[in-house]
C-alpha positions, 0 to 999 in steps of 0.5 A: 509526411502525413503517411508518417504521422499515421503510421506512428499513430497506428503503431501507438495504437497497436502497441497499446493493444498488444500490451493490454492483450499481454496483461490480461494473457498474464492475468488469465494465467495467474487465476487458472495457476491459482485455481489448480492450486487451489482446487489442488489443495481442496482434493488434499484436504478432503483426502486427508479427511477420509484417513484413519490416522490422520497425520500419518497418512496425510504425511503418506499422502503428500509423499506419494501425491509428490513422487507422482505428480514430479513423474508427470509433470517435472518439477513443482509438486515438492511436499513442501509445494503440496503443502502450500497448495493444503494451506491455500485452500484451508486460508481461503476455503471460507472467502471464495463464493462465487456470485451469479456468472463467477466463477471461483478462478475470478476471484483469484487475481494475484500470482501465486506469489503473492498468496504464499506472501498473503498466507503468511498474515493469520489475522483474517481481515489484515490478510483481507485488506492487503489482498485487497491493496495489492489488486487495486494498487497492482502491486508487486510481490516486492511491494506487498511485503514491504507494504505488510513489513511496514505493519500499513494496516496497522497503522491505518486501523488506529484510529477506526472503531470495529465496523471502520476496520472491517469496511477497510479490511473488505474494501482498503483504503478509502479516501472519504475525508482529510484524515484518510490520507494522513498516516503516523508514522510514515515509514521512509526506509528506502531513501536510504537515510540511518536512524541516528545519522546527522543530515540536512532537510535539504539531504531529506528532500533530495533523497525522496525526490530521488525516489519519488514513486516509492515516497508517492506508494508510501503517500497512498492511493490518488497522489501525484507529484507536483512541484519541489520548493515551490515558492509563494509571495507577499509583501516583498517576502518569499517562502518556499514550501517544500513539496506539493502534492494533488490527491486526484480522490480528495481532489485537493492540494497536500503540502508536504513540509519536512523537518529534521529534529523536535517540532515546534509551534512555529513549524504548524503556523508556517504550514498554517500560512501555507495552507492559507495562501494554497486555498485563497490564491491557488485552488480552484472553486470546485476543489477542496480545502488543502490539506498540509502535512509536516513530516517531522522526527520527533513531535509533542501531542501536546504542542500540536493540540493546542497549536491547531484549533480542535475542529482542525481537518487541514493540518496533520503532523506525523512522525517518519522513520528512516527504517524499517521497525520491528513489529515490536518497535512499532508498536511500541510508537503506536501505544506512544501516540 
C-alpha cells in the first residue's frame, strides 16, 4: 500500500516536471521562431535600403529571396511571409533593447501567431499593452483577438490621464484600487445570448456560469469563482446575492449583482446592503473592503450619482453587451458615458 502511494506520488512529481520541461521546450522555440523572422526581416529591409529604385527592387527582392529559400527549406518563405517577417522587424525594430545578459531572442515570448495578430494593431502603446496582457495572462491566439475585438484597451484607458495610459500600455493592467477592476462595458458575447432577445436574470446567470472561465478573462486579472446565489440572513429574511467573486490582487470580495432592463435606485441599495453585510460578517480583518458590481442592460448616470455617495469606492454599475460591437459601436457607447 505504501509502495503504491509513493509510486503515485513520484509519478505526480514526474509529470509535473515533464510538463513544465514541455513548456519551456515550446517556449524556446517560439523565441528562436520569432527571432529568425525577425532578424530575417531586419536583412530584407536593410537590402532593400541599398536598392536604387526601391519599390521595384524590393518587390525583385522578395521574389527571388522566396524562390530561394522554398529550394532550401520548402514551404514557409511565400512573398507574402517574407512580407510579414519586413513588418515585424519595421514594428518592433524601435521596441527591442537588449539589457545587460539579454539577449534580443528573450524579449520574444509569443508565438509568431500571435505577432502577425499584434502587427495588426498600428497604435504603438495599444499594441504594447496587449503584447503585454497576452505574456502575462498566456493567452491564446484565439484570446488575444477576442480581448483586442472587444476594443479592452480602449475601454480600460477612459478614465486615465496620458501618463496612466502610458503606465498601462508598458506594463497592463494593474490592480492598485477598486476602480481598476471595474470595466464599462462588459463585453459578454460568448454566452451566446441576442441583442434584442427576451431572457430571464436567471438565463443570464445560467449562461455564464456555463462559461465561467471566459466570464472570469472577462473580469480580468486576480479572480476566482466563488460561490452561485449565495444567500445571506437577517431578521428572518433571505436574500440571495447572485454571484461572489475573490480578487487574489485587491484581496477583496466582489459581488456580482445581474439585471435585465433599466437599472434603478433600488437595485444600488440592494447591492449597498450586500456589500454591508459581505464587509461586517464575512471578511476577514486583514482583507479589504468589498466591492460590488451590478451588471445591468441599460443605466441612468444620473440615478447612479446621486444614489451612491460621491466618496464612493465599493459600488460600480456597468453596462454588459451581448455582442461583439463594432469599433464604431463602441465607441458610440464610450462617448455616451
Amino acid at each position: 500500500m505504501n509502495g503504491r502511494v509513493n509510486a503515485n506520488t513520484i509519478t505526480k512529481k514526474i509529470t509535473n516536471l515533464v510538463n513544465d520541461a514541455r513548456q519551456q521546450i515550446v517556449k524556446s522555440i517560439n523565441q528562436t521562431i520569432a527571432h529568425s523572422y525577425f532578424e530575417i526581416g531586419r536583412l530584407i529591409v536593410e537590402e532593400e535600403q541599398n536598392g536604387f529604385e526601391k519599390a521595384d527592387y524590393g518587390k525583385f527582392l522578395l521574389i527571388e529571396l522566396s524562390r530561394n529559400l522554398i529550394k532550401e527549406f520548402g514551404k514557409g518563405f511565400s512573398v507574402t511571409n517574407l512580407k510579414q517577417m519586413r513588418q515585424f522587424y519595421l514594428s518592433y525594430s524601435e521596441s527591442v533593447r537588449c539589457e545587460i545578459g539579454q539577449t534580443v531572442s528573450d524579449q520574444f515570448k509569443l508565438s509568431w501567431s500571435h505577432y502577425l495578430v499584434l502587427m495588426r494593431i498600428d497604435d504603438k502603446l495599444e499594441r504594447m499593452f496587449y503584447e503585454n496582457e497576452a505574456v502575462k495572462n498566456n493567452w491564446s491566439i484565439r484570446e488575444l483577438v477576442r480581448q483586442y475585438d472587444s476594443a479592452l484597451f480602449t475601454r480600460l484607458i477612459l478614465s486615465k490621464d496620458k501618463n496612466g495610459i502610458l503606465k498601462l500600455a508598458q506594463k497592463g493592467q494593474i490592480f492598485e484600487n477598486p476602480t481598476d477592476a471595474v470595466k464599462d462595458p462588459y463585453i459578454l458575447e460568448f454566452i451566446g445570448l441576442q441583442e434584442h432577445n427576451s431572457y430571464s436574470e436567471s438565463d443570464l446567470e445560467q449562461r455564464i456560469i456555463d462559461k465561467l472561465e471566459s466570464f472570469l478573462l472577462e473580469l480580468g486579472a486576480g479572480y476566482t469563482f466563488v460561490a452561485r446565489q449565495d444567500r445571506i440572513s437577517f431578521d428572518e429574511k433571505h436574500f440571495r446575492i447572485d454571484l461572489v467573486f475573490y480578487n487574489r490582487i485587491l484581496k477583496c470580495f466582489v459581488l456580482v449583482d445581474l439585471k435585465v432592463g433599466e437599472l434603478k435606485h433600488q437595485d444600488i441599495g440592494q447591492m449597498q446592503m450586500y456589500v454591508n453585510y459581505y464587509d461586517r460578517k464575512v471578511k476577514l480583518k486583514e482583507e479589504n473592503k468589498t466591492i460590488g458590481i451590478i451588471l445591468c442592460q441599460n443605466k441612468s448616470e444620473s440615478i447612479v450619482e446621486y444614489t451612491l455617495p460621491e466618496n464612493n469606492k465599493q459600488i460600480f454599475a456597468s453596462k454588459y453587451l451581448t455582442i461583439l460591437p463594432s469599433k464604431e459601436s463602441l465607441q458610440k457607447i464610450i462617448e455616451l458615458k
